[in-house]
Backbone atoms as SQL, in Angstrom:
CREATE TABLE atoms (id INTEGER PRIMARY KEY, chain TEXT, resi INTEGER, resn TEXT, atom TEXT, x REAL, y REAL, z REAL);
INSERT INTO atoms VALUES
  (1, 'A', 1, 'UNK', 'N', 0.817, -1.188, 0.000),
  (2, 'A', 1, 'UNK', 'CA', 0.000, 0.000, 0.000),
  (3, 'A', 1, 'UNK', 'C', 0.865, 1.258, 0.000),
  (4, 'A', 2, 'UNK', 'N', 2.399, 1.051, 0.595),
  (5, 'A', 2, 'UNK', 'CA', 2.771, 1.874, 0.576),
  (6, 'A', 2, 'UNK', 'C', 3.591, 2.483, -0.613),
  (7, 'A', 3, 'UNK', 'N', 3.785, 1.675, -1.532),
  (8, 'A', 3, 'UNK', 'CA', 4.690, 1.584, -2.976),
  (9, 'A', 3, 'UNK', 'C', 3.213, 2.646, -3.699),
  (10, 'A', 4, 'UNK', 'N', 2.006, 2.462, -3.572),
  (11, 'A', 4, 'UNK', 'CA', 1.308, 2.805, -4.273),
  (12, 'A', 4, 'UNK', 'C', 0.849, 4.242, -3.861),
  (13, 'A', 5, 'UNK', 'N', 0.795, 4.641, -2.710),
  (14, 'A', 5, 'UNK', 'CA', 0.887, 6.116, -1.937),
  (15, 'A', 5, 'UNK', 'C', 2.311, 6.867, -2.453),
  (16, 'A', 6, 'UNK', 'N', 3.593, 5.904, -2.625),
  (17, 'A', 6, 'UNK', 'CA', 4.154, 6.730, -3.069),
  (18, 'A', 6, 'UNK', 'C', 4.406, 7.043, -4.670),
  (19, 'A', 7, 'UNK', 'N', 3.914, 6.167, -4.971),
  (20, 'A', 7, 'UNK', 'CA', 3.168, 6.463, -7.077),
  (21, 'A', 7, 'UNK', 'C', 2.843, 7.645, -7.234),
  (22, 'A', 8, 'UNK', 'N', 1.749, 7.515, -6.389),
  (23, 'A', 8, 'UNK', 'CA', 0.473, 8.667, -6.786),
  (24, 'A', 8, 'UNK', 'C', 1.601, 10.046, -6.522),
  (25, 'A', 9, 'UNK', 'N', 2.271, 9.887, -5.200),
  (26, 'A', 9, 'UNK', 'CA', 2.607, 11.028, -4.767),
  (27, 'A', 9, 'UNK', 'C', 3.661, 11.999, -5.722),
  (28, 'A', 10, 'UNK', 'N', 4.569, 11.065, -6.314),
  (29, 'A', 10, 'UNK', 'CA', 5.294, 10.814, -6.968),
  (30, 'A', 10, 'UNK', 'C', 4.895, 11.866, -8.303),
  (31, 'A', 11, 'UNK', 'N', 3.790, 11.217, -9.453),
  (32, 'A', 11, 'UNK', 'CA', 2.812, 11.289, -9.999),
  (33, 'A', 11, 'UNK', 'C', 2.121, 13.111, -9.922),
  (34, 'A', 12, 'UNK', 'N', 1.624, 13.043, -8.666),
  (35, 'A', 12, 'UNK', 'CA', 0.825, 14.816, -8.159),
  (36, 'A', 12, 'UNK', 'C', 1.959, 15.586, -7.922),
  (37, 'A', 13, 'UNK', 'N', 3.368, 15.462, -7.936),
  (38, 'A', 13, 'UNK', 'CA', 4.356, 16.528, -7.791),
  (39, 'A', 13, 'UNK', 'C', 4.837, 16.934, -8.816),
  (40, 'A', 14, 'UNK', 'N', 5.415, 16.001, -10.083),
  (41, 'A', 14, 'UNK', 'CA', 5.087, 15.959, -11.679),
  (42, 'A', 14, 'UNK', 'C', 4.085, 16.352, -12.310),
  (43, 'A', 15, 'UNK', 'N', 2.396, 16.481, -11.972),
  (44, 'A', 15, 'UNK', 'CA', 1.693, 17.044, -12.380),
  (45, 'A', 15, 'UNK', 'C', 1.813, 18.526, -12.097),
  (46, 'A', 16, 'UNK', 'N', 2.067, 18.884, -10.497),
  (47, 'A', 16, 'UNK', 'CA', 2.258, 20.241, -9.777),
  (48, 'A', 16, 'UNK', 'C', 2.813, 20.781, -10.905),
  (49, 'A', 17, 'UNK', 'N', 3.976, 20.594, -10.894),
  (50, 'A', 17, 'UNK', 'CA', 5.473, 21.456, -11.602),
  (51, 'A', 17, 'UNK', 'C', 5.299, 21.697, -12.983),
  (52, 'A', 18, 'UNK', 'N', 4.689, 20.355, -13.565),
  (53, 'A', 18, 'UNK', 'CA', 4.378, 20.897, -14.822),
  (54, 'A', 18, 'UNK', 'C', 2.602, 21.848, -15.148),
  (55, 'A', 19, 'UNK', 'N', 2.378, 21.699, -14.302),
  (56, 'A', 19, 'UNK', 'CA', 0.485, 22.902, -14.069),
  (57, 'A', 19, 'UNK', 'C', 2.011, 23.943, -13.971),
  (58, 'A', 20, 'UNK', 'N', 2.983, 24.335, -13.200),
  (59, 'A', 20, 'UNK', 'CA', 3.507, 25.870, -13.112),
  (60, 'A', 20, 'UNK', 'C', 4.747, 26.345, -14.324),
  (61, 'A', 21, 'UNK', 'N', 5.277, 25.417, -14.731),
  (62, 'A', 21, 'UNK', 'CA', 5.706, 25.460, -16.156),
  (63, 'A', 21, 'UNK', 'C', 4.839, 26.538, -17.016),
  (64, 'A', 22, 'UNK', 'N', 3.328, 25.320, -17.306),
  (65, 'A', 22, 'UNK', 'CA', 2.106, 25.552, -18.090),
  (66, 'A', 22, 'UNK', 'C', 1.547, 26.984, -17.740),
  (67, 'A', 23, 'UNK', 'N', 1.494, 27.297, -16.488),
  (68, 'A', 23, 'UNK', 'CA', 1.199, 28.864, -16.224),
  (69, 'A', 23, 'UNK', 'C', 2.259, 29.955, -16.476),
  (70, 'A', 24, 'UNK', 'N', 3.446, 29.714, -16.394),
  (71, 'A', 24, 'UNK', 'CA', 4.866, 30.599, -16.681),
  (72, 'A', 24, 'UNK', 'C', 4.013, 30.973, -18.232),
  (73, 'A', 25, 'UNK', 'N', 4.317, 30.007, -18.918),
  (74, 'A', 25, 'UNK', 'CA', 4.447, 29.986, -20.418),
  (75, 'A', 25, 'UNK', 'C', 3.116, 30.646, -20.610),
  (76, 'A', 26, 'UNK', 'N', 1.967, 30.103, -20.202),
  (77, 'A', 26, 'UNK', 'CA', 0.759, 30.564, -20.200),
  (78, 'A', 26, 'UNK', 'C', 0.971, 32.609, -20.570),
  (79, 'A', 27, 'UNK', 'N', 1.164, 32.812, -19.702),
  (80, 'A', 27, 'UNK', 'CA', 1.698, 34.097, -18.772),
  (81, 'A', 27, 'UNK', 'C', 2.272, 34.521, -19.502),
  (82, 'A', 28, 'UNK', 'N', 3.749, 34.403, -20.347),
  (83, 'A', 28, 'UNK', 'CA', 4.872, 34.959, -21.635),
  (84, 'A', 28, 'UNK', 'C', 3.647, 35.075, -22.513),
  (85, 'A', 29, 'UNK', 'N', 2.853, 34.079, -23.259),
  (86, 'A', 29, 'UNK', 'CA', 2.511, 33.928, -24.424),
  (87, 'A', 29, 'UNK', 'C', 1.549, 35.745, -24.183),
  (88, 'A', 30, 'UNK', 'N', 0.849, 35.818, -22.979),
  (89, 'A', 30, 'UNK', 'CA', -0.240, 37.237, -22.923),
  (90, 'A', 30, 'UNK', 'C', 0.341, 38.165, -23.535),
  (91, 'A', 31, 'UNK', 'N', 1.756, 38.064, -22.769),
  (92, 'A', 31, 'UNK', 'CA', 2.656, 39.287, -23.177),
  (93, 'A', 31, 'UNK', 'C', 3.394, 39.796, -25.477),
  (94, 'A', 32, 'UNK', 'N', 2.920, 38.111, -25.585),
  (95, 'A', 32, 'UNK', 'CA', 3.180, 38.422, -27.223),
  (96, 'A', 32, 'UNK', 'C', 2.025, 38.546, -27.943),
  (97, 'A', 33, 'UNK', 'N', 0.508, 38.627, -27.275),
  (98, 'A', 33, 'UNK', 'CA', -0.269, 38.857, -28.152),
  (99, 'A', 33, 'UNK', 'C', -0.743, 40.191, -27.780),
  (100, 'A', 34, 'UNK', 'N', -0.074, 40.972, -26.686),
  (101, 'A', 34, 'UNK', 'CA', -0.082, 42.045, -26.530),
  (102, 'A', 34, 'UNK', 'C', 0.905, 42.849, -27.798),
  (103, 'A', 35, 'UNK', 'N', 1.822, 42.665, -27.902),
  (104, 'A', 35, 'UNK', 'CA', 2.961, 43.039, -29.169),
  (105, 'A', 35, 'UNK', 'C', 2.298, 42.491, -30.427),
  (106, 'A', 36, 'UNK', 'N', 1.921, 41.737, -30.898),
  (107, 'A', 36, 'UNK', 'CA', 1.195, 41.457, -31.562),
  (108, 'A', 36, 'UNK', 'C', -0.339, 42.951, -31.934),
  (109, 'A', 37, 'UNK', 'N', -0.773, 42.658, -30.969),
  (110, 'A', 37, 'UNK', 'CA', -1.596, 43.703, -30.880),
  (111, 'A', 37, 'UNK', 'C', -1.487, 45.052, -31.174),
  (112, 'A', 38, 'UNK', 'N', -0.302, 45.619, -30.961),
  (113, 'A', 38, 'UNK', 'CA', -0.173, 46.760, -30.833),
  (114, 'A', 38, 'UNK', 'C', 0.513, 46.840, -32.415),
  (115, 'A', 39, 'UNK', 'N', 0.964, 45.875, -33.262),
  (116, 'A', 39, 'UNK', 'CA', 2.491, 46.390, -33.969),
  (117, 'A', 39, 'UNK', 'C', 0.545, 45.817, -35.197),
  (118, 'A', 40, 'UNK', 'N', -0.457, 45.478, -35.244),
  (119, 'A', 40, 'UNK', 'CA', -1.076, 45.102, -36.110),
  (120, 'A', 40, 'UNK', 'C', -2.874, 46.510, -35.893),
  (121, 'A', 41, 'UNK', 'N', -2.264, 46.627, -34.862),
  (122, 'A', 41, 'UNK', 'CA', -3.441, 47.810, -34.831),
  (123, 'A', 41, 'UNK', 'C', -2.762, 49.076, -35.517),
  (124, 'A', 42, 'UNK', 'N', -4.166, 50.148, -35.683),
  (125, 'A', 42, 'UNK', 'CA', -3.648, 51.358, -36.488),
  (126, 'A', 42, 'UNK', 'C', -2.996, 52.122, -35.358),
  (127, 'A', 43, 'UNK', 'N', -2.033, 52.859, -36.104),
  (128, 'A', 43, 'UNK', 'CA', -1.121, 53.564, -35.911),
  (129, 'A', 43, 'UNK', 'C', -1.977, 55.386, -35.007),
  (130, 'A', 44, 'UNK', 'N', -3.068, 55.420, -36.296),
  (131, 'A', 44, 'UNK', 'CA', -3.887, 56.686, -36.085),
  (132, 'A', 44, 'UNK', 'C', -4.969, 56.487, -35.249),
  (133, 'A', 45, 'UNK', 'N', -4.802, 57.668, -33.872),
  (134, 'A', 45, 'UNK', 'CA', -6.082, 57.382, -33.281),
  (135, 'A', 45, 'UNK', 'C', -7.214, 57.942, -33.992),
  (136, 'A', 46, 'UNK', 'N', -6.959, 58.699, -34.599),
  (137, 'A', 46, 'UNK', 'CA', -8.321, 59.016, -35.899),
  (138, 'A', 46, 'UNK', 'C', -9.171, 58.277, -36.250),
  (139, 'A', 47, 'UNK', 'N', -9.870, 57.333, -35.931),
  (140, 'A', 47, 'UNK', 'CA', -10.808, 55.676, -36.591),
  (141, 'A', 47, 'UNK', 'C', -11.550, 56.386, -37.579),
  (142, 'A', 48, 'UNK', 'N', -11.621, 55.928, -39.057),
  (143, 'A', 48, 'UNK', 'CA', -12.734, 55.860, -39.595),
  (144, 'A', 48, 'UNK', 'C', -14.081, 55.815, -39.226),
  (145, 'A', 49, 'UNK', 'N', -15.387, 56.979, -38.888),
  (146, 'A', 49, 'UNK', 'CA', -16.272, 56.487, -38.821),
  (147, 'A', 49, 'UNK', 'C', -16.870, 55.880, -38.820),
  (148, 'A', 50, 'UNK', 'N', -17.077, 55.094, -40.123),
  (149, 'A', 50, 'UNK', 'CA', -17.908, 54.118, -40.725),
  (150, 'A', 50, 'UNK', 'C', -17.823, 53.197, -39.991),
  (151, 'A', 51, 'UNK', 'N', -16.612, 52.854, -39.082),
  (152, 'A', 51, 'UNK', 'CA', -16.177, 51.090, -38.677),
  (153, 'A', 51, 'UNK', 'C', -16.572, 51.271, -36.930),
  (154, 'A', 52, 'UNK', 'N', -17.140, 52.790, -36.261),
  (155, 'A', 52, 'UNK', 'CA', -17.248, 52.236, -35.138),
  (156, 'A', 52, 'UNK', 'C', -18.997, 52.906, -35.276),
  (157, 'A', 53, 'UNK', 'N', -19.222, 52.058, -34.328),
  (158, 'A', 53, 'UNK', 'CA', -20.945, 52.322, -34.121),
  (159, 'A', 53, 'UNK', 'C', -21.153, 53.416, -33.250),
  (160, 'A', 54, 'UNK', 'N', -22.176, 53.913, -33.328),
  (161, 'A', 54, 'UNK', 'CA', -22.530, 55.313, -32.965),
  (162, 'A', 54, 'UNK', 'C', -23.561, 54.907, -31.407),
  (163, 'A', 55, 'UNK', 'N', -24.135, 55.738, -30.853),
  (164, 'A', 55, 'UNK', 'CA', -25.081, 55.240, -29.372),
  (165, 'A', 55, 'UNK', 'C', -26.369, 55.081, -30.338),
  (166, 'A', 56, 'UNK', 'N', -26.685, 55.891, -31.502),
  (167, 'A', 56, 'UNK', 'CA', -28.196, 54.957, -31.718),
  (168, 'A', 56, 'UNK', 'C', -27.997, 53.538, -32.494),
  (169, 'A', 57, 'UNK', 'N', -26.738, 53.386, -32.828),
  (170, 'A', 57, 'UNK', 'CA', -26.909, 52.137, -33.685),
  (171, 'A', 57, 'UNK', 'C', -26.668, 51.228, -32.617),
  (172, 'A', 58, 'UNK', 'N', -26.075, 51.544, -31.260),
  (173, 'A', 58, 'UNK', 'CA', -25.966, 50.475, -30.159),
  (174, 'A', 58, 'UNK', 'C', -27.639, 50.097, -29.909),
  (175, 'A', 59, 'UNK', 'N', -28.454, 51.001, -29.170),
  (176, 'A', 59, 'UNK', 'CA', -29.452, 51.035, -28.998),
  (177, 'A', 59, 'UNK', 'C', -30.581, 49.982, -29.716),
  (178, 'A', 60, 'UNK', 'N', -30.512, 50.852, -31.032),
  (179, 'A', 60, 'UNK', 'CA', -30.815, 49.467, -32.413),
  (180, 'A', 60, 'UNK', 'C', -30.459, 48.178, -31.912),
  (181, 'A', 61, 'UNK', 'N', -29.485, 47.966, -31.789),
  (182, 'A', 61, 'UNK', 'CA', -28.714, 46.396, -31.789),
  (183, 'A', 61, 'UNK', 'C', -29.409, 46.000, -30.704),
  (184, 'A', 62, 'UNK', 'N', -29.098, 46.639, -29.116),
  (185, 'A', 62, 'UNK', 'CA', -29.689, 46.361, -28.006),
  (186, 'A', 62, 'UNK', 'C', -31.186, 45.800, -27.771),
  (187, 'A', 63, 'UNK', 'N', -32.325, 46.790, -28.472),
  (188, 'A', 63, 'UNK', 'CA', -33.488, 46.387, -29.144),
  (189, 'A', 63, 'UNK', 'C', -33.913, 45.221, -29.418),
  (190, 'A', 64, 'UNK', 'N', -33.093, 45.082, -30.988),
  (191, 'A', 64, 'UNK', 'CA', -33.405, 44.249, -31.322),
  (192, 'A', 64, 'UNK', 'C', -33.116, 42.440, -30.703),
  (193, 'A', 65, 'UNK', 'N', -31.703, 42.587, -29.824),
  (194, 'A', 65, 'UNK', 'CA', -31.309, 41.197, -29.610),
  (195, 'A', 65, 'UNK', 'C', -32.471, 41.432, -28.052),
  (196, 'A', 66, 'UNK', 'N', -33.168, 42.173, -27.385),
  (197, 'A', 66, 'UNK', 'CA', -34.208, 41.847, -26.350),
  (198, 'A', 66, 'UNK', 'C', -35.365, 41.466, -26.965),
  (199, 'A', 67, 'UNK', 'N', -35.728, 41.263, -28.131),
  (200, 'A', 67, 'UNK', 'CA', -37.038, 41.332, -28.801),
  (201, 'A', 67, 'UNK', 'C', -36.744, 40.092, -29.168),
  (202, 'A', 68, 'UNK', 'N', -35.645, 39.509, -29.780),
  (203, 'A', 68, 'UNK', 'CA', -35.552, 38.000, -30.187),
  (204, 'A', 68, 'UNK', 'C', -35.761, 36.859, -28.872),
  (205, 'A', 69, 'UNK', 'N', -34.878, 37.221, -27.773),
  (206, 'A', 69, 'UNK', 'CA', -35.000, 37.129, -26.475),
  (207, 'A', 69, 'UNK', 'C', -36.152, 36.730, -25.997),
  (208, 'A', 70, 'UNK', 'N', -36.806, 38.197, -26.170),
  (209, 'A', 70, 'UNK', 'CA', -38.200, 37.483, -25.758),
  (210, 'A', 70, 'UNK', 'C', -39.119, 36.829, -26.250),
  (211, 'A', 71, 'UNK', 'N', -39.252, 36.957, -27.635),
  (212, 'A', 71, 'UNK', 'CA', -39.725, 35.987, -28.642),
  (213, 'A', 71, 'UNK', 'C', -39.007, 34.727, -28.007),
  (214, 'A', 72, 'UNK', 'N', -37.660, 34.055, -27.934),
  (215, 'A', 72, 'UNK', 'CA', -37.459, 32.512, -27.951),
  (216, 'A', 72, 'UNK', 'C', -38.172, 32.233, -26.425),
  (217, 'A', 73, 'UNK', 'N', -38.068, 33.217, -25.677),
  (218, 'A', 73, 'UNK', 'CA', -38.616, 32.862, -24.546),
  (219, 'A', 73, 'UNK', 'C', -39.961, 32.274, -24.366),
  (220, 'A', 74, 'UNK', 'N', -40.784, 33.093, -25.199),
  (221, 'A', 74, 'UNK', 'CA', -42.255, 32.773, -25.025),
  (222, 'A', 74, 'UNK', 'C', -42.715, 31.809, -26.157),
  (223, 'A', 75, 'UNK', 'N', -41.780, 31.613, -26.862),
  (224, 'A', 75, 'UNK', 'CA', -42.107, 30.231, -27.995),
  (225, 'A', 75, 'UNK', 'C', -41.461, 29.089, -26.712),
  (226, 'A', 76, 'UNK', 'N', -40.874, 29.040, -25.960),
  (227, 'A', 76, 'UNK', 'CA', -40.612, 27.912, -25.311),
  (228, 'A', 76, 'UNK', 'C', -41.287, 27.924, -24.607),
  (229, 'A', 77, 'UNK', 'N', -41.624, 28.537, -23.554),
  (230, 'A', 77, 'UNK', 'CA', -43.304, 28.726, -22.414),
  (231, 'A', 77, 'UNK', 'C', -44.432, 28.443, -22.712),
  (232, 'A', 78, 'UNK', 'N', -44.801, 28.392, -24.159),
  (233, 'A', 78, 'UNK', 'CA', -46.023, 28.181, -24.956),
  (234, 'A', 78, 'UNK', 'C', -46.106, 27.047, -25.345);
């Protein structure tokens, strides 16, 4: 019983180390899709109009995805 307590144990300290490996690396990789990010976004804070939405076209959107909402809702209650 005791060969097998020390398996496992053996086993969960090898898992440990490599779960903190997996988070290190985890952790670097944030930092390159941050650089990534920045070297592929625009340069100009100027945005084209056209590409960002305005507060009534949010509104619109908002609207409409509560109205579908409640439509699937009350087709399933019914």
């Amino acid at each position: 019983m005791e060969g097998v307590t020390l398996l496992i144990s053996i086993i969960l300290i090898i898992f440990g180390v490599l779960q903190i490996i997996l988070f290190f690396k985890l952790w670097g990789m944030t930092n390159d899709v941050r650089k990534i990010k920045v070297h592929i976004t625009p340069k100009d804070d100027n945005l084209d109009e056209s590409t960002s939405l305005n507060s009534t076209q949010i509104v619109i959107i908002a609207v409409v995805v509560v109205i579908v909402i409640a439509s699937l809702l009350s087709t399933i209650l019914n």
